[in-house]
C-alpha positions in Angstrom: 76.5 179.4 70.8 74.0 178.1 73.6 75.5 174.9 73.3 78.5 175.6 73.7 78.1 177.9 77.0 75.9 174.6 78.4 78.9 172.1 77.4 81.2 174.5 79.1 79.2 174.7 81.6 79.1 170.5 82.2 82.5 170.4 81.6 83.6 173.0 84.6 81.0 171.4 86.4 81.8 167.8 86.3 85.2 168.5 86.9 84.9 170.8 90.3 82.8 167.7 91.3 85.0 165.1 90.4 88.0 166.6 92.4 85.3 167.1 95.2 84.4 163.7 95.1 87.7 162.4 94.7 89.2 164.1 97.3 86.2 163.5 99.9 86.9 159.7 98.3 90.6 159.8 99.5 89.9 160.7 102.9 87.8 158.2 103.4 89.8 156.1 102.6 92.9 157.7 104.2 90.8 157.8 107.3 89.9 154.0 107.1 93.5 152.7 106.0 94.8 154.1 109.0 92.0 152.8 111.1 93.3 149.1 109.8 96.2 149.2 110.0 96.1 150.6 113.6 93.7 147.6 114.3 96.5 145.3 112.3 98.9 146.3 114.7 96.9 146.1 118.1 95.8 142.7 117.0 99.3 141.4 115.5 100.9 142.7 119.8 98.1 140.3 121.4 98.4 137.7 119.4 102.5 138.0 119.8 102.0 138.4 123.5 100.1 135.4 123.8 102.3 132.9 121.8 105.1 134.5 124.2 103.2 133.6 127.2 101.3 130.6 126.2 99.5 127.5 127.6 102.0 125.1 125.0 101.1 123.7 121.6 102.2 120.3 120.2 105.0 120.3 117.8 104.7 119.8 113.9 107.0 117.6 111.9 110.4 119.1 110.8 111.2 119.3 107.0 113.0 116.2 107.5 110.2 114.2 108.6 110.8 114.8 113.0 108.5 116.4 115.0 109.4 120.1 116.1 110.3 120.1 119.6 107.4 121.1 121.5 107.8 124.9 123.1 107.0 125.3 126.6 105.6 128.9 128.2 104.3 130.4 131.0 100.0 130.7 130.9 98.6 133.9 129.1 95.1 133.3 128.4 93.9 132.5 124.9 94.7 134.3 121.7 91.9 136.1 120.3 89.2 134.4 118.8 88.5 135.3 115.2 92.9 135.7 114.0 94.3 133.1 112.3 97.8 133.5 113.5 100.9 131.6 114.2 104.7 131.6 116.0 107.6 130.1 114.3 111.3 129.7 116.4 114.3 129.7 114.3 117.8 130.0 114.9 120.5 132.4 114.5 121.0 131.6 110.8 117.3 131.7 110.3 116.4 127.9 110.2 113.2 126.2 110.9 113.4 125.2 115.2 110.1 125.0 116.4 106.3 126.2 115.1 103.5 126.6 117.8 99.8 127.2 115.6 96.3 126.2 116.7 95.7 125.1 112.9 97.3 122.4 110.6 99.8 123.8 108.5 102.4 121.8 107.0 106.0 122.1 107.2 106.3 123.3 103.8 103.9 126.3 104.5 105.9 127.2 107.9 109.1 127.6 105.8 107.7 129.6 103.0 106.2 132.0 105.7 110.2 132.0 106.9 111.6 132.9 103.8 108.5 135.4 102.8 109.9 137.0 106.6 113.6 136.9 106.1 113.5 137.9 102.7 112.1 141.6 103.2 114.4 141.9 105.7 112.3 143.9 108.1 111.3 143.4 111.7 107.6 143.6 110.4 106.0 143.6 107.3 103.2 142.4 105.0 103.4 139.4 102.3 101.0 137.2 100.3 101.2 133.3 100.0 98.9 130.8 98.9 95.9 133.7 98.2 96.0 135.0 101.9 97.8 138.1 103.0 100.3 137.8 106.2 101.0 140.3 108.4 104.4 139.3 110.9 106.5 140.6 113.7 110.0 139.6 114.5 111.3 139.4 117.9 114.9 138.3 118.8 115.3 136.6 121.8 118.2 133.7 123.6 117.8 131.3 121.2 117.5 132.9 117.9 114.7 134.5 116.5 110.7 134.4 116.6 108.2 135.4 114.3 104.5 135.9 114.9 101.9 135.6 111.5 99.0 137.2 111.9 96.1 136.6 108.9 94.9 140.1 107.6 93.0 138.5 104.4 89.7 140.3 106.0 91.0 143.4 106.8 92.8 143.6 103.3 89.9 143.0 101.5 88.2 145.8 103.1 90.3 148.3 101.8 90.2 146.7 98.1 86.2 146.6 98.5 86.2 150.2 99.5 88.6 150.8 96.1 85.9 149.2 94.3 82.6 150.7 95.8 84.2 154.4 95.7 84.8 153.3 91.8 81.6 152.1 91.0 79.5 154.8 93.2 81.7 157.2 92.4 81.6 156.4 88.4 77.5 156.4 88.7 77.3 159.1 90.8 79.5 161.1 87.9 76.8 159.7 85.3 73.7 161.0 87.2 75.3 163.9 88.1 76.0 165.0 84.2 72.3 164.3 83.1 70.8 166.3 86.2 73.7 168.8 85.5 72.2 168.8 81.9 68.9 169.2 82.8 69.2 172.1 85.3 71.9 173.8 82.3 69.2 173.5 79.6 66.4 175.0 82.1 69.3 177.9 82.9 70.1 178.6 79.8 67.0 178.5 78.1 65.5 182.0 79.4 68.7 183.7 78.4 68.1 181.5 74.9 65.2 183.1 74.9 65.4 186.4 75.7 68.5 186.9 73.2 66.1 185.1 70.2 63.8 187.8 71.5 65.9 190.4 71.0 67.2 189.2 68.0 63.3 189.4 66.5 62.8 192.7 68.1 65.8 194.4 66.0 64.4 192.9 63.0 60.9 194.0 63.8 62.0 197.2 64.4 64.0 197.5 61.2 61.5 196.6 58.9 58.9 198.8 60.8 60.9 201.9 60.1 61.8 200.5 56.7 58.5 201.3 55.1 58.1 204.7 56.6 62.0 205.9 55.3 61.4 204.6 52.2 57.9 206.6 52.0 59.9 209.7 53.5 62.9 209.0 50.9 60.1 208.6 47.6 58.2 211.6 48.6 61.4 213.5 49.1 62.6 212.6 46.0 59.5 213.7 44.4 60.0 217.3 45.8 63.2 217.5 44.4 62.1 216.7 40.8 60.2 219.4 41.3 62.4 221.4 43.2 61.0 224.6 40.9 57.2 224.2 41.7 55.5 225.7 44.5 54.9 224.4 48.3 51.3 224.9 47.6 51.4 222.3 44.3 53.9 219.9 46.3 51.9 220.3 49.4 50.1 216.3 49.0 54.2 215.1 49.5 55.0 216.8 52.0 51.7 216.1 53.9 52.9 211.5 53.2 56.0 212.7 54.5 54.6 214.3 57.5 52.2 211.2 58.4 54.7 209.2 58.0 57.1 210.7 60.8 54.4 211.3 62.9 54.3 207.0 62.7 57.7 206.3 63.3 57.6 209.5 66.0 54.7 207.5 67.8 57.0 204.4 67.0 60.1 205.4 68.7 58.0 206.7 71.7 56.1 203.6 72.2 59.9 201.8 72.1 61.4 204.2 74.5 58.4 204.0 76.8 58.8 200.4 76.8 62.9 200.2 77.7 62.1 203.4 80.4 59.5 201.0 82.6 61.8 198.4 82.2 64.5 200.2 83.7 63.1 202.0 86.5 60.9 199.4 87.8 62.1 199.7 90.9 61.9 204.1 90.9 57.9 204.5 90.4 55.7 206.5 92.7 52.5 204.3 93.6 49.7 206.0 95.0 45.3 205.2 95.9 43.4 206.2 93.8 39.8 205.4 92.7 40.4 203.1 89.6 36.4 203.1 88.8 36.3 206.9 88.5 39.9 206.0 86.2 38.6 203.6 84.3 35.2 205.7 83.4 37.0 208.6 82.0 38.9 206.5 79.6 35.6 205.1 78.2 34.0 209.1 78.1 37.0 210.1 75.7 36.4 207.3 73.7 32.6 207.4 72.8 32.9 209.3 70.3 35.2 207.1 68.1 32.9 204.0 68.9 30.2 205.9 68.1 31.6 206.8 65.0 32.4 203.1 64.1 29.1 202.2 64.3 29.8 199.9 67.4 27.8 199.3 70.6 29.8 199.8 73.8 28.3 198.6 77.5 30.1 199.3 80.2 29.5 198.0 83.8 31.9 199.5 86.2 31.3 198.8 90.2 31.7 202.4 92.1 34.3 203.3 94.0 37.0 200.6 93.6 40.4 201.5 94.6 43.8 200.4 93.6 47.5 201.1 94.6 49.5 202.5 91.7 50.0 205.0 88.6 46.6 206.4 87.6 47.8 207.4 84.5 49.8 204.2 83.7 46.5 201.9 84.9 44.4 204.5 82.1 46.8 203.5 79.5 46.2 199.8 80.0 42.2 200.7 79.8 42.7 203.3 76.9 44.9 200.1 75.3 42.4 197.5 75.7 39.5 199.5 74.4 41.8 200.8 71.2 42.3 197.1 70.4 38.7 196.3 70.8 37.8 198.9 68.4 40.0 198.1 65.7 39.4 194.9 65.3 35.1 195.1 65.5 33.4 194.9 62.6 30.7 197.9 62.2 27.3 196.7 64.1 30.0 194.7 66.6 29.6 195.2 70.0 32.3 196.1 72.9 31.7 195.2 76.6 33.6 196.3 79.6 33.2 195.6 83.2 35.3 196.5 86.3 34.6 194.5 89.8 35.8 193.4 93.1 36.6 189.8 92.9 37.7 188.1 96.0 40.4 190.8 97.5 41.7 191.7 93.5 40.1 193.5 91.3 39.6 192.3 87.2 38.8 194.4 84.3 37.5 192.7 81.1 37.4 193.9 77.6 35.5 191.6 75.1 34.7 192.6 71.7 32.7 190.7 68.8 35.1 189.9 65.9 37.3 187.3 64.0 38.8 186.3 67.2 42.4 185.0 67.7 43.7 181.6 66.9 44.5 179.4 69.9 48.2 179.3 69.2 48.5 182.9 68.8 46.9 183.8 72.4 50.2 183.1 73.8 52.3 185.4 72.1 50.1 188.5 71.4 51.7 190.3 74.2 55.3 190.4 72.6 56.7 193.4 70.4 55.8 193.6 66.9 53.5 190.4 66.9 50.2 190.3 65.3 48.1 187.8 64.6 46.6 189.6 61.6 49.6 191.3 59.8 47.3 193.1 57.0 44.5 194.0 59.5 47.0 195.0 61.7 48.9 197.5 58.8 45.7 199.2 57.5 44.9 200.2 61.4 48.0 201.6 62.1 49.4 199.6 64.8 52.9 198.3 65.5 52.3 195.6 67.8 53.8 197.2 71.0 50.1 198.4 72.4 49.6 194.6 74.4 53.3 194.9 74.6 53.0 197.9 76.8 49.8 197.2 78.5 51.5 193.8 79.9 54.4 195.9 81.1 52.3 198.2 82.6 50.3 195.5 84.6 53.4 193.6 85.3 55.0 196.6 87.1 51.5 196.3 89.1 51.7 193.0 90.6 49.2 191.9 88.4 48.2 189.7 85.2 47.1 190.2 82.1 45.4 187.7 79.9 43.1 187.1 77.1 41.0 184.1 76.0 38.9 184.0 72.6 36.9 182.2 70.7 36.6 182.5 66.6 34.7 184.0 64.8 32.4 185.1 68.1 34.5 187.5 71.0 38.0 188.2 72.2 38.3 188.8 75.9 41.2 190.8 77.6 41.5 190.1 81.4 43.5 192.3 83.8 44.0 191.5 87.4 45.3 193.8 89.9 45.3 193.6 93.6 
């Protein structure tokens, strides 16, 4: 399906900049046609006004073998420099009188150029002979007819080398363009990639969480109506499963619904000061007793009178999180340590607890919904997976990071950084 969207993607993409391209292409080169051809016809004027009003030329044989009479003008100055250009005279029926040229050209050539003139029957015009392109103006005058050549080779081939660079830039341009397009697509796509394969696990984590709760609810029912004649008091160990088990998937949805409300109102919440050490200190009061009770050591060094912008009671639930996690996954005789300081202008809370620790390539993915690193552990203590999911939400909301390094079979350390 992701593929699909990215070839779609390239495939709108490449062909808004193709018709870009091309049409920036053709008026560039509309643009530069005209610009020749203008420069064509300035050049093709001067060089007609100086053969009309020239200092003389010699004359070139006839066809027959005669010289062509000589023509005769009044001074003009000399043509321009760089045009190869020449002035043929014929008569009224369009035969070969006179030539005047600055080159050698034979006889043969000068009638060609004739025919090539007379045979578009146009005063001017454009033809090719002997791999050079001709550009040519006819005049009528007394004695017949003139007609002034003018070489445009150069100017030709700048137009066909324009044709060929647009093609070739143009065609590599269109090849970098797809694998950049490509790239960027892949990068694009991949966090929507992501967050639908995200989804997609979360639905299925969901399921089979509520799975084995329903079918504990649905065994234990069926129990009761077996015995549908006994008495509540006899029955009372079913309906006590069936009670602790929707107290789980009560504690279950809320967890969910807690998650998709801070997601949604991110924008809506009420920040406020408030003295985070004082915060932070009454989570770890309520929850001596249960460390105590584990058999766990807990140290605690909490600098006084640090304060933070944000929800007190969100920033105890990250805290009351952190030292949950710690406790259920210490080992009797373990030890927990939290501190709370001023770092720089942020403030970091750390959570480290002796225990198995967590693989390297599970450190990265402990904060999303449902994942454990310990599946059984994590069953036998209750959990769902959402308590890191939460806490990261919680911090996120706070401009802030949450983190955790370990190393196993020694400590797990949770870091939280606010500002």
């Amino acid at each position: 399906m992701f593929r699909k969207l990215r070839n779609r993607f390239l495939i709108v993409n490449l062909v808004i900049i193709t018709f870009i391209m091309l049409l920036a292409f053709a008026s560039i080169y509309t643009i530069t046609y005209q610009n020749v051809r203008k420069g064509i016809d300035m050049e093709l004027h001067r060089v007609t006004d100086f053969y009309h009003n020239p200092d003389g030329n010699k004359g070139v044989p006839r066809p027959g073998g005669s010289p062509l009479p000589q023509q005769s003008y009044d001074t003009a100055g000399p043509p321009p420099e760089r045009s190869v250009s020449f002035l043929l005279q014929a008569d009224d029926q369009w035969n070969l009188v006179a030539a005047n040229s600055r080159f050698d050209m034979d006889t043969d050539f000068y009638t060609l150029a004739l025919q090539k003139a007379v045979s578009s029957k146009s005063d001017n015009g454009q033809f090719h002979l002997e791999g050079n392109t001709w550009a040519y103006l006819v005049q009528k005058n007394g004695t017949g007819n003139s007609v002034v050549y003018l070489d445009i080779t150069a100017q030709m081939d700048i137009l066909t080398n324009l044709i060929y660079t647009f093609s070739v830039v143009g065609f590599i341009m269109l090849i970098v363009i797809f694998f950049t397009s490509r790239f960027f697509a892949n990068r694009s796509i991949a966090p929507v990639k992501e967050a639908f394969n995200k989804q997609k696990q979360f639905i299925a984590d969901a399921s089979h969480e509520l799975k084995t709760p329903l079918a504990v609810i649905n065994t234990n029912a069926d129990v009761l109506l077996a015995n549908s004649d006994d008495t509540i008091h006899n029955q009372v160990k079913w309906l006590h499963h069936i009670k602790s088990e929707t107290e789980r998937m009560k504690t279950l949805t809320n967890d969910l619904l807690y998650l998709t409300e801070m997601e949604d109102s991110r924008a809506g919440l009420l920040f406020a000061n408030f003295n985070i050490s004082e915060a932070v200190e009454g989570v770890i009061l309520t929850m001596e007793a249960v460390v105590y009770e584990k058999d766990i050591s807990l140290t605690y060094g909490i600098e006084p009178d640090l304060s933070l912008r944000g929800s007190c009671e969100q920033i105890k639930q990250v805290v009351m999180i952190l030292l949950d996690n710690a406790i259920k996954y210490t080992k009797p005789k373990g030890s927990i340590a939290l501190t709370l300081q001023k770092r720089h202008s942020d403030i970091l809370l750390t959570v480290t607890n002796t225990g198995e620790g967590i693989p390297s390539d599970h450190l990265g993915r402990i904060f999303d919904r449902f994942y454990r690193a310990n599946q059984s552990r994590s069953r036998k203590s209750g959990g769902y997976g959402l308590g890191l999911a939460i806490a990261k939400s919680i911090v996120e909301q706070h401009k802030g990071k949450i983190y955790a390094k370990s190393v196993l079979n020694e400590t797990t350390s949770f870091y939280v950084q606010l500002s």
